[in-house]
C-alpha positions as CSV (number, residue, x, y, z in Angstrom):
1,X,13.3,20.1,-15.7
2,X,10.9,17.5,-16.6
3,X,10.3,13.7,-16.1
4,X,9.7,12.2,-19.2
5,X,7.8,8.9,-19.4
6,X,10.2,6.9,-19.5
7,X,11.3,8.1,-16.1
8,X,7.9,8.0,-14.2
9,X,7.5,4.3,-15.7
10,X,11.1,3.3,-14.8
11,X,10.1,4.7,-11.0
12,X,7.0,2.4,-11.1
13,X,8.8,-0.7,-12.2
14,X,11.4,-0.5,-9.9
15,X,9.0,0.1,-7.4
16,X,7.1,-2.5,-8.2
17,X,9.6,-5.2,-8.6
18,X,10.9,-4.3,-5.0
19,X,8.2,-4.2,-3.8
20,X,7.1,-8.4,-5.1
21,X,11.1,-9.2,-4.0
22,X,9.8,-8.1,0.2
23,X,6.3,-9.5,-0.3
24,X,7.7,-12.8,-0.8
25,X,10.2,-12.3,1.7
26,X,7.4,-11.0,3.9
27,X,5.9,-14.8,3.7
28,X,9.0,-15.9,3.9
29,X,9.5,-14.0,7.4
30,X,5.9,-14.8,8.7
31,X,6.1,-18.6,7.8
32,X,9.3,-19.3,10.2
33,X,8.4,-16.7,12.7
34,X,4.7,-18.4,13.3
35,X,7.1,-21.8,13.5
36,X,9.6,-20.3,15.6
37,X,6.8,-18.3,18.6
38,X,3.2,-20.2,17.6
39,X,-0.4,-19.0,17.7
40,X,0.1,-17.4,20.7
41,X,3.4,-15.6,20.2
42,X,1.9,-14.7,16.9
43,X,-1.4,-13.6,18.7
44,X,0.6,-11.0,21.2
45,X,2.5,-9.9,18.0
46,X,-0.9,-8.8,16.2
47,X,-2.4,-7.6,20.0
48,X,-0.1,-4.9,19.6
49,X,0.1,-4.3,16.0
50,X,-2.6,-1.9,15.6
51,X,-1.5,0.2,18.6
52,X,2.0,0.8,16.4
53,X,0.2,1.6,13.1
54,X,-2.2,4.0,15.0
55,X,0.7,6.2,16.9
56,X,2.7,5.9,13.9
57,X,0.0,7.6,11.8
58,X,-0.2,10.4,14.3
59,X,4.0,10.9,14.4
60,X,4.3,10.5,10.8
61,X,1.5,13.0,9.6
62,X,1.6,11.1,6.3
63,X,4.3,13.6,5.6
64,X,6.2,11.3,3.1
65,X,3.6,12.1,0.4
66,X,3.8,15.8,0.9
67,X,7.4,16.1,1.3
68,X,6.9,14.6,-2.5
69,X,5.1,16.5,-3.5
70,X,6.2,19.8,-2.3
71,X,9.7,18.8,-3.4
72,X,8.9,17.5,-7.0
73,X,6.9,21.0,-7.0
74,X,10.2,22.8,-6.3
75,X,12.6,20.7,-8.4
76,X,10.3,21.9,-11.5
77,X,11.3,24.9,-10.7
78,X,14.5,25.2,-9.5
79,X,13.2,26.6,-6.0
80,X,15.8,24.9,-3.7
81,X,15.3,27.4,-0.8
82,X,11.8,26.0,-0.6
83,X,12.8,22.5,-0.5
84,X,15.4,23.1,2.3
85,X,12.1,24.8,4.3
86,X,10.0,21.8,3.6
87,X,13.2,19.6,4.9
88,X,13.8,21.2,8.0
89,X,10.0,22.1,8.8
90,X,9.1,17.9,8.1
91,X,12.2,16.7,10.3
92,X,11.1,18.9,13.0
93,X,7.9,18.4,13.1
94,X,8.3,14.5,12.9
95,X,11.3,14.4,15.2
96,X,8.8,16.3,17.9
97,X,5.9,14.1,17.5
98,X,8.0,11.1,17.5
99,X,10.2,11.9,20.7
100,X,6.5,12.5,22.2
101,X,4.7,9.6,21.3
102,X,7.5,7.2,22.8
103,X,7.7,8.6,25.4
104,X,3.7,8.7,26.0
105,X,3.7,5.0,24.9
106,X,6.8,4.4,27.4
107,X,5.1,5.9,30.8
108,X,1.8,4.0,28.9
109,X,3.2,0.7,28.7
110,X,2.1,-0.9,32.1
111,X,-1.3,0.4,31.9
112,X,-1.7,-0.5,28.3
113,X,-0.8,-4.0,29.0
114,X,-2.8,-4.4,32.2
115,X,-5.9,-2.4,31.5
116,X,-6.2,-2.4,27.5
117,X,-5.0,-5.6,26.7
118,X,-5.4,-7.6,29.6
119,X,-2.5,-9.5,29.1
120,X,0.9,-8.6,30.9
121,X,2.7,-10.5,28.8
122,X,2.7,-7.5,26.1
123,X,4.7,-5.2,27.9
124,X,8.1,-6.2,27.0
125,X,6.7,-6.1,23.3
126,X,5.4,-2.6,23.9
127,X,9.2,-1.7,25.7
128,X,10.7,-3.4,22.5
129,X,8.7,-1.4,19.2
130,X,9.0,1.8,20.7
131,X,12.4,2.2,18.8
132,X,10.4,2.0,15.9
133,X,8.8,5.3,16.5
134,X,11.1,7.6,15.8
135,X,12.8,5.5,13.2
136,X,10.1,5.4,10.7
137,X,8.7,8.7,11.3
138,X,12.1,10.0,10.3
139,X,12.6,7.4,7.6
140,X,9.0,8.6,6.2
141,X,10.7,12.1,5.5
142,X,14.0,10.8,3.7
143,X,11.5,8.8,1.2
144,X,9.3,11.3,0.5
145,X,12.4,13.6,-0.2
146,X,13.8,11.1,-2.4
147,X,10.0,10.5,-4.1
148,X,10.0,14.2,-5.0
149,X,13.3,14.2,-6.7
150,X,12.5,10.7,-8.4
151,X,15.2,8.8,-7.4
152,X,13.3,5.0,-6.5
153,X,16.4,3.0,-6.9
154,X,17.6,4.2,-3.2
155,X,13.9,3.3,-1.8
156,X,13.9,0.0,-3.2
157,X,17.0,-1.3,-1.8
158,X,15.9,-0.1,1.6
159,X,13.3,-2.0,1.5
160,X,15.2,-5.1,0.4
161,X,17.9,-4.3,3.1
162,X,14.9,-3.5,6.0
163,X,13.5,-7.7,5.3
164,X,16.9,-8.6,4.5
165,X,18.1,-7.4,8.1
166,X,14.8,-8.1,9.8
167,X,15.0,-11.9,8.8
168,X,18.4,-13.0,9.6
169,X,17.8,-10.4,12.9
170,X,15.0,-12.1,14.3
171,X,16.1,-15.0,13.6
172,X,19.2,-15.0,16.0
173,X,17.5,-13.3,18.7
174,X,14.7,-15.3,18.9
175,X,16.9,-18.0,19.6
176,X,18.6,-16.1,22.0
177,X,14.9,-15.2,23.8
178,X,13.1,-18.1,23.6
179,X,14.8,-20.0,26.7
180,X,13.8,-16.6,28.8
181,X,10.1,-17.3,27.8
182,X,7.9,-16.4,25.4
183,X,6.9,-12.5,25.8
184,X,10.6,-12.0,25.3
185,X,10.6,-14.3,22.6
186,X,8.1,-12.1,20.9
187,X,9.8,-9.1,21.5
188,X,13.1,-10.4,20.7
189,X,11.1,-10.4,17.1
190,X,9.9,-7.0,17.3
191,X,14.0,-5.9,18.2
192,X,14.4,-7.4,15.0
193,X,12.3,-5.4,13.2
194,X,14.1,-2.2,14.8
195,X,17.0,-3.5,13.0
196,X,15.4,-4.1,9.5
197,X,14.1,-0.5,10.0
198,X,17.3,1.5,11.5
199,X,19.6,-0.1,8.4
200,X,17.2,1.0,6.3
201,X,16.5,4.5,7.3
202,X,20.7,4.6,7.5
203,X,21.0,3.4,4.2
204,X,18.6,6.4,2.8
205,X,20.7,8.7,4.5
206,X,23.6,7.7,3.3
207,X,21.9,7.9,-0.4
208,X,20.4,11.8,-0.2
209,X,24.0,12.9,1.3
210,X,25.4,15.7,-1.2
211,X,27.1,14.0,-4.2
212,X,26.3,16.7,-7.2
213,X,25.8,20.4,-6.6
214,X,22.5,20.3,-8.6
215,X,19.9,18.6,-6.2
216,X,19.9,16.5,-3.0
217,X,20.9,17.5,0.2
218,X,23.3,20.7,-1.2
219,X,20.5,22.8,-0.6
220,X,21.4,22.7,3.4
221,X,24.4,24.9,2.3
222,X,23.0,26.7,-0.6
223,X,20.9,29.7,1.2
224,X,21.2,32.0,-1.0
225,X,18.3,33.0,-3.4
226,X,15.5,31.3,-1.3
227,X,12.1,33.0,-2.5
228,X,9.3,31.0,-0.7
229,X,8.7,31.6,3.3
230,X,8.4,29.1,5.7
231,X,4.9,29.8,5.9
232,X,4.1,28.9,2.8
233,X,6.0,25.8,3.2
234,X,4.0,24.8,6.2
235,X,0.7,25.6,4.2
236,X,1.7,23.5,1.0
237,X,2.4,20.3,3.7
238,X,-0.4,20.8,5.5
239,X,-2.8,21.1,2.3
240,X,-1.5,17.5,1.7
241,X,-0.3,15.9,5.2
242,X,-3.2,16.7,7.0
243,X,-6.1,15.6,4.4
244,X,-4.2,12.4,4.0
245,X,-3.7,12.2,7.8
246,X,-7.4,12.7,8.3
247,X,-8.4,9.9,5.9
248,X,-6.0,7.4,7.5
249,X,-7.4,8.0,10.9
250,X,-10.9,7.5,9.6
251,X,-9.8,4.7,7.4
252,X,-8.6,2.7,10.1
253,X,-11.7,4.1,12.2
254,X,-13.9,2.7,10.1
255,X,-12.4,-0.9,9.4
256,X,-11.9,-0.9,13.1
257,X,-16.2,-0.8,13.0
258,X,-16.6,-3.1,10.5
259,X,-15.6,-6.3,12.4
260,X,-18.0,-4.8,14.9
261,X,-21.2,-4.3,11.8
262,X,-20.7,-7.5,10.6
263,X,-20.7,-9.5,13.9
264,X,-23.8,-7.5,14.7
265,X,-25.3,-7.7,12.1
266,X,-25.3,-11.1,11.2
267,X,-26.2,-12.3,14.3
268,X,-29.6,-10.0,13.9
269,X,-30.0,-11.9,11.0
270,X,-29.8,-15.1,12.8
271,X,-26.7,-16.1,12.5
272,X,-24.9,-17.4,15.7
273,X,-21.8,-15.5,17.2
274,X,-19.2,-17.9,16.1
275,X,-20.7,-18.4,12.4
276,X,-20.7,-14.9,12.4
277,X,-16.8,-15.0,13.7
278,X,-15.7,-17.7,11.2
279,X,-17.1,-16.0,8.2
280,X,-15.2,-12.5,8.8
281,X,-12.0,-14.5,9.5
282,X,-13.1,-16.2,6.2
283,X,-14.0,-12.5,4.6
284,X,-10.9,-10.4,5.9
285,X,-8.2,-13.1,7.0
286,X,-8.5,-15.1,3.6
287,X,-10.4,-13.8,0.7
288,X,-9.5,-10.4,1.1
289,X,-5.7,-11.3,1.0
290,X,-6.2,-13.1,-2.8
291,X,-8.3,-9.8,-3.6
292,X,-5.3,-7.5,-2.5
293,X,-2.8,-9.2,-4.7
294,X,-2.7,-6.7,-7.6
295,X,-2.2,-3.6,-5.2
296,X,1.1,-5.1,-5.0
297,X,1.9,-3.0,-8.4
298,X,-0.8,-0.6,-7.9
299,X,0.7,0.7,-5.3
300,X,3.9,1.3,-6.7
301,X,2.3,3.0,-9.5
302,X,0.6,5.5,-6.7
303,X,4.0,6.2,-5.3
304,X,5.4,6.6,-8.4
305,X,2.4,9.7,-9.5
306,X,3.0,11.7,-6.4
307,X,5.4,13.7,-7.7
308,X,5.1,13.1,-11.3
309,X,1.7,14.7,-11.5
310,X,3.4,17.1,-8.9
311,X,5.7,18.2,-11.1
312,X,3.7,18.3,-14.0
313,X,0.8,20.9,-12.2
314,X,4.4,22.9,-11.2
315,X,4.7,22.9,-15.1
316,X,0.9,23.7,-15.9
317,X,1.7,20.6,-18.1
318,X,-2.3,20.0,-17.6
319,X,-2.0,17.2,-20.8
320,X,0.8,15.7,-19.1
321,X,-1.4,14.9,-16.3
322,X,-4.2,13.4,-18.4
323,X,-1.6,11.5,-19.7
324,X,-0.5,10.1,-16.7
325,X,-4.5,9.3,-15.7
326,X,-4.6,7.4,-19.0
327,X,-1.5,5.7,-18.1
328,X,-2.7,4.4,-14.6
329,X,-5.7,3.2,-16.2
330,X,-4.2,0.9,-18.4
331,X,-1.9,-0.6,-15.9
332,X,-4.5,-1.1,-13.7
333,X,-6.5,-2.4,-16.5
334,X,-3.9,-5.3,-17.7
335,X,-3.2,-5.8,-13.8
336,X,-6.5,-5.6,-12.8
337,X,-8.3,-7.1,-15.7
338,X,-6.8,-10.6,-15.7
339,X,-6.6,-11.1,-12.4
340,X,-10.2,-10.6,-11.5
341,X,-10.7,-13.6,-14.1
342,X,-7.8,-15.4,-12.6
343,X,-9.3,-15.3,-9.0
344,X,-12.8,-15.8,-10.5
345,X,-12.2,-18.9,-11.8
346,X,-10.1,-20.9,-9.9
347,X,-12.0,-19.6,-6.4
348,X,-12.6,-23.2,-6.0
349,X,-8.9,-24.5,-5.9
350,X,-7.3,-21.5,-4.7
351,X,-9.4,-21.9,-1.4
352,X,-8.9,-25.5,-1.2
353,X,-5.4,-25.8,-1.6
354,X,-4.6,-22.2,0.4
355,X,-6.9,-22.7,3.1
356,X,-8.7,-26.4,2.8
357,X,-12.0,-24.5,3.3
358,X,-14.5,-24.2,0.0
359,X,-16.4,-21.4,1.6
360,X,-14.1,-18.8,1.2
361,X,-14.3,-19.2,-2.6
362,X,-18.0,-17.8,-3.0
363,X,-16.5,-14.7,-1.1
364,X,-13.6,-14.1,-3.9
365,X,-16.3,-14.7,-6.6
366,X,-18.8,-11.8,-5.1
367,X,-15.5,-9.8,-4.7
368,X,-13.5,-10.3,-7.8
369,X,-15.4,-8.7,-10.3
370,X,-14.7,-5.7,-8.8
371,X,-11.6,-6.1,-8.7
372,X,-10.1,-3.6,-11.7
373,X,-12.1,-0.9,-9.5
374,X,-10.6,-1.5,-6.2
375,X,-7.1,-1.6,-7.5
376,X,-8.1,2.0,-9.9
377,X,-8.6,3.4,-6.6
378,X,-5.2,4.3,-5.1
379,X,-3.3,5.6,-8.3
380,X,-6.4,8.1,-9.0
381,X,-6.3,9.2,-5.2
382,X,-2.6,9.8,-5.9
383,X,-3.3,12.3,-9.4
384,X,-5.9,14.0,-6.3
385,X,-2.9,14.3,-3.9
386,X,-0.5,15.5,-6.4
387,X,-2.8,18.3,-8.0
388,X,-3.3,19.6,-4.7
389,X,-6.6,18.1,-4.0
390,X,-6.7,15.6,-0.9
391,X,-9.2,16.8,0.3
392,X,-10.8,15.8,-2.3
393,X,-9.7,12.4,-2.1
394,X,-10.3,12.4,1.7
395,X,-14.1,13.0,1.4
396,X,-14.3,10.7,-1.1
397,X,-12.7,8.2,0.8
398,X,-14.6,9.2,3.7
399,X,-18.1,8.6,2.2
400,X,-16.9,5.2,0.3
401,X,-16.3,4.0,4.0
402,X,-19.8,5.3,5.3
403,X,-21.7,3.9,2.7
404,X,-19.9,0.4,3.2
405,X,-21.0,0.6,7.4
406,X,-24.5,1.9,7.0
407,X,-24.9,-1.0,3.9
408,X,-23.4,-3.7,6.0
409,X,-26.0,-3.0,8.7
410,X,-29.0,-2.7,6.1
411,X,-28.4,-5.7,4.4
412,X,-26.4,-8.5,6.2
413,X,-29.1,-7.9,9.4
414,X,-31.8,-9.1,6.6
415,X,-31.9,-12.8,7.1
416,X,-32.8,-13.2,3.4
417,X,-29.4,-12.1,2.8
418,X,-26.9,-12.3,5.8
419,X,-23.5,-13.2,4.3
420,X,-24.9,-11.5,0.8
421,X,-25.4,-8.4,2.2
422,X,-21.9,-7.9,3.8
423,X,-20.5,-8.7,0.1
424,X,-22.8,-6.5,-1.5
425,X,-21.7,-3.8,1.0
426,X,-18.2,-4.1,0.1
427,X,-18.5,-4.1,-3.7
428,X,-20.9,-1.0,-3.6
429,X,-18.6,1.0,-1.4
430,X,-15.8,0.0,-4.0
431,X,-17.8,0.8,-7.1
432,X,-19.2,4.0,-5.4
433,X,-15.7,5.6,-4.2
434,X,-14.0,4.6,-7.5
435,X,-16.6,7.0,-9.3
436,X,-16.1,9.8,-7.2
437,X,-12.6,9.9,-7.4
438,X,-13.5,10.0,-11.1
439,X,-16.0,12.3,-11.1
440,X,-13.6,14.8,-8.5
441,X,-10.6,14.3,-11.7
442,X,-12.7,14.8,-14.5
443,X,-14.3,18.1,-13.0
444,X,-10.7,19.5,-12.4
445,X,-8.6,18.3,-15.6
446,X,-11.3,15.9,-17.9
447,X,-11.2,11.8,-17.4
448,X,-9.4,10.7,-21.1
449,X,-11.1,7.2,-21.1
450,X,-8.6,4.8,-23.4
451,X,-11.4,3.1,-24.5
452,X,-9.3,1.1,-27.3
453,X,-7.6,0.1,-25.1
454,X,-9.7,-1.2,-22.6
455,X,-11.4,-3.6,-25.6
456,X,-8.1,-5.0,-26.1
457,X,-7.1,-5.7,-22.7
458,X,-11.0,-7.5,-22.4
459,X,-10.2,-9.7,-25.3
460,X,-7.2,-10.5,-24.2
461,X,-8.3,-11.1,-20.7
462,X,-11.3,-13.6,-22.5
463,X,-8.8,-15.5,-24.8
464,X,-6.6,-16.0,-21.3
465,X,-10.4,-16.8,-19.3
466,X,-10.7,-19.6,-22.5
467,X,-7.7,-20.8,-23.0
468,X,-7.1,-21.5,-18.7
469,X,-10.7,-23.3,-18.8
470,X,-9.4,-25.2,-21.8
471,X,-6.4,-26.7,-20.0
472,X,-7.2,-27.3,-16.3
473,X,-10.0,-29.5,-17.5
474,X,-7.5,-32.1,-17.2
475,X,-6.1,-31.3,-14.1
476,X,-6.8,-32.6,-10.8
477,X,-5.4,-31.4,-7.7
478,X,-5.7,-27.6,-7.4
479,X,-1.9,-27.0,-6.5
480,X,-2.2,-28.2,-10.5
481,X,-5.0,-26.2,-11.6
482,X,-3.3,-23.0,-9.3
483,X,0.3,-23.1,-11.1
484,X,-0.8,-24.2,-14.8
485,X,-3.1,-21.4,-14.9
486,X,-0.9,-18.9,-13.5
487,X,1.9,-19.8,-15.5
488,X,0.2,-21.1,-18.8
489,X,-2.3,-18.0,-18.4
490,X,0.5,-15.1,-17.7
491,X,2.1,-16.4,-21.2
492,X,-0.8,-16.7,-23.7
493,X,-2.1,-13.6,-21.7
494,X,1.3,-11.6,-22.6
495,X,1.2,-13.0,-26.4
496,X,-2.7,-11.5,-26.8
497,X,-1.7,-8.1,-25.4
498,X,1.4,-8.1,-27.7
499,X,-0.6,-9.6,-30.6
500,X,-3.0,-6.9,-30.2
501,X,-1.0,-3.7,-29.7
502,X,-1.7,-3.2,-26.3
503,X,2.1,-4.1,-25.3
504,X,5.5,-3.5,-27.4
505,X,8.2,-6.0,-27.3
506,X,10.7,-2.8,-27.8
507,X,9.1,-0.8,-25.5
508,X,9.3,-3.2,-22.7
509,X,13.2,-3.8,-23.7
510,X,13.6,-0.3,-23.7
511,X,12.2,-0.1,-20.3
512,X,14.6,-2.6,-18.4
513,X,17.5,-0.9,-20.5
514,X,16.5,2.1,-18.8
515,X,16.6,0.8,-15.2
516,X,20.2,1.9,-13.7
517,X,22.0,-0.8,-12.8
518,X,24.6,1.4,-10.4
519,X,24.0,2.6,-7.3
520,X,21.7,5.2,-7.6
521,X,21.6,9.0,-7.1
């Protein structure tokens, strides 16, 4: 059974869409929430933030991509005795790590709030997200199960319903709180974000119960005929969940440092301790937001190749894969192509009329050409994951982030470069982990290049760069110059990629045709 293009694409787009449907929502939720609890409410909400994350990365193993993969492994090959192993193995491994590390967090909670973050008024926050714990570590096994099989249309609602709930949730109980003071305020939010969670996580188990006797959750009753052991289930997640675990620990390790290098460093270079403070709020808090944008859609397209590649390498379908590679690169290329220029040229006004402060736009200048690399990254760490080979992208990952430390320190502590030199870090580490993950596929499977391609998207992407120049020359407030070239730029840029082959009228009606518009399997 294979997943024809149409399929994997479909998966992506309705990824994708979701996932622009929550991030507006998302602002949406953060807008009235900083209105409703303030800076400071909005302060103890972040002061605990990064504690959650952490033990959630611990409880959750990253088991959702290997469940994916290991079950889109299977599916190819009909081996539902192997996907009932990986099911039972990933809930009870999660459902023992979780129960563990709320509990840890639970007797932790008044020392956490007294000693660690010097701020009692976090324990009822720390009381309130422990819910969460269990709920998403569980919730991270369902999608991952439903990843591998390729049904998206359940994981998409879900994460409608979760900001749907969350929203109208925390809404009411703030309400509710707020009289009682402003710690329960705050943690009448995070309640509400138990909510969002639990209806999801109940909504994608109501989606994967047993509705056709050919996949899903019928394996729990079909035993018969099982051919893999439960060893070597445990060893196909762990090749995956433990790699990817590894690299998410270090990951946030290391951005956890780099606040640290900067501040350092910069002051060495003669910069005071509050310049130094302002310009990483400007770095991380405000350009790197406009930088992420694209990763929006590249990030769908990561989840999507999971299991498609997965499935493929179950096939030894090794042209499929190179397919796939030449696929991502394209998206990434008309998403990433275009949007470098977009934030490249209307720094200025973005940063005036996001954040009334012109300094962040030579930050997104340094940053943006780079752009198409940094969004690259994720969907070719994904082929890595699904042909077996995190490890791969782990140490690749790994040294990207090492680089970008050691860098930081070299150059920003120069006071010929300062603020430079932190920039400079960041786009070499970029450049330099994008070409290893490039080098790590082409040594395994070849890199197909579409260079054609590529030309066309870079003309299109000048005749947008023009044609945007052209018109905001008679434009004077940069809301103006933000939404005429955004608008005015997406359509002449569509018309070019059409006019030049790079995208099919049909093929993109085909593709919404093909989107189910039931409920899905």
């Amino acid at each position: 059974m294979g997943m024809g293009t149409g399929q994997f694409f479909r998966g992506a787009l309705i990824l994708t869409v979701a996932a622009l449907i929550t991030r507006v929502m998302g602002f949406v939720y953060r807008f009235f929430l900083a209105n409703l609890i303030h800076d400071q409410g909005m302060g103890l909400f972040q002061t605990v933030s990064p504690l959650l994350s952490f033990v959630l990365t611990l409880t959750t193993l990253s088991l959702s991509t290997a469940v994916s993969k290991c079950v889109a492994e299977a599916a190819a090959t009909e081996d539902t005795g192997f996907i009932q192993r990986v099911l039972l193995i990933s809930f009870g491994v999660v459902t023992g790590l979780s129960a563990a590390g709320t509990l840890a967090l639970l007797a932790a909670a008044p020392w956490l709030a007294r000693t660690i973050f010097h701020n009692p008024e976090t324990y009822p926050l720390l009381v309130a997200m422990l819910p969460l714990i269990p709920i998403i570590s569980i919730a991270s096994v369902v999608r991952g199960y439903l990843q591998g099989l390729q049904h998206m249309n359940p994981l998409a609602v879900s994460v409608i319903l979760e900001q749907t709930i969350r929203i109208g949730s925390v809404y009411w109980l703030i309400g509710f709180a707020l009289p009682y003071g402003l710690p329960y305020a705050v943690a009448a939010a995070m309640v509400g974000s138990v909510l969002g969670e639990l209806a999801g996580l109940l909504f994608l188990l109501w989606r994967a119960r047993p509705l056709t006797p050919t996949g899903t959750w019928a394996v729990w009753r079909h035993v018969s005929g099982q051919r893999s052991s439960t060893r070597s289930a445990v060893r196909a997640l762990q090749s995956i969940a433990i790699p990817v675990t590894a690299s998410r620990l270090l990951g946030s390790f290391a951005y956890a440092l780099e606040p640290v290098f900067v501040h350092r460093s910069l002051i060495i270079a003669g910069m005071t301790a509050s310049m130094a403070t302002a310009f990483y709020g400007q770095y991380a808090g405000m350009a790197a937001p406009l930088i992420l944008l694209p990763t929006v859609v590249t990030y769908s397209l990561s989840t999507a190749l999971v299991p498609a590649v997965s499935e493929a390498a179950a096939e030894q379908r090794t042209g499929l894969i190179r397919r796939r590679l030449s696929q991502a690169l394209r998206i990434s290329a008309i998403i990433g192509f275009p949007t470098s220029a977009w934030l490249y040229l209307f720094a200025e006004p973005l940063s005036e009329g996001l954040y009334h402060n012109a300094s962040v736009a030579v930050i997104v200048k340094q940053l943006a050409p780079v752009g198409f690399l940094l969004y690259l990254q994720a969907p070719l760490a994904s082929i890595l994951q699904g042909l077996d080979r995190a490890d791969l992208a782990m140490r690749n990952s790994i040294a990207g982030s090492v680089l970008r430390l050691g860098l930081i320190w070299w150059l920003a502590s120069q006071s010929a470069y300062h603020i430079l030199g932190v920039l400079w870090a960041v786009v070499a580490s970029i450049c330099f982990t994008t070409l290893l993950h490039s080098v790590s596929l082409g040594r395994l499977i070849g890199f197909p290049i579409p260079a054609m391609d590529l030309v066309k998207i870079a003309l299109a992407t000048f005749g947008t760069y023009a044609w945007m120049s052209y018109v905001t020359l008679w434009t004077q407030s940069p809301w103006a110059e933000i939404l005429l070239s955004a608008t005015l730029g997406a359509a002449v840029y569509t018309a070019l990629l059409m006019l030049l082959g790079v995208v099919h009228p049909n093929s993109l009606v085909r593709l919404i045709r093909a989107i189910p518009r039931g409920p899905a399997a």
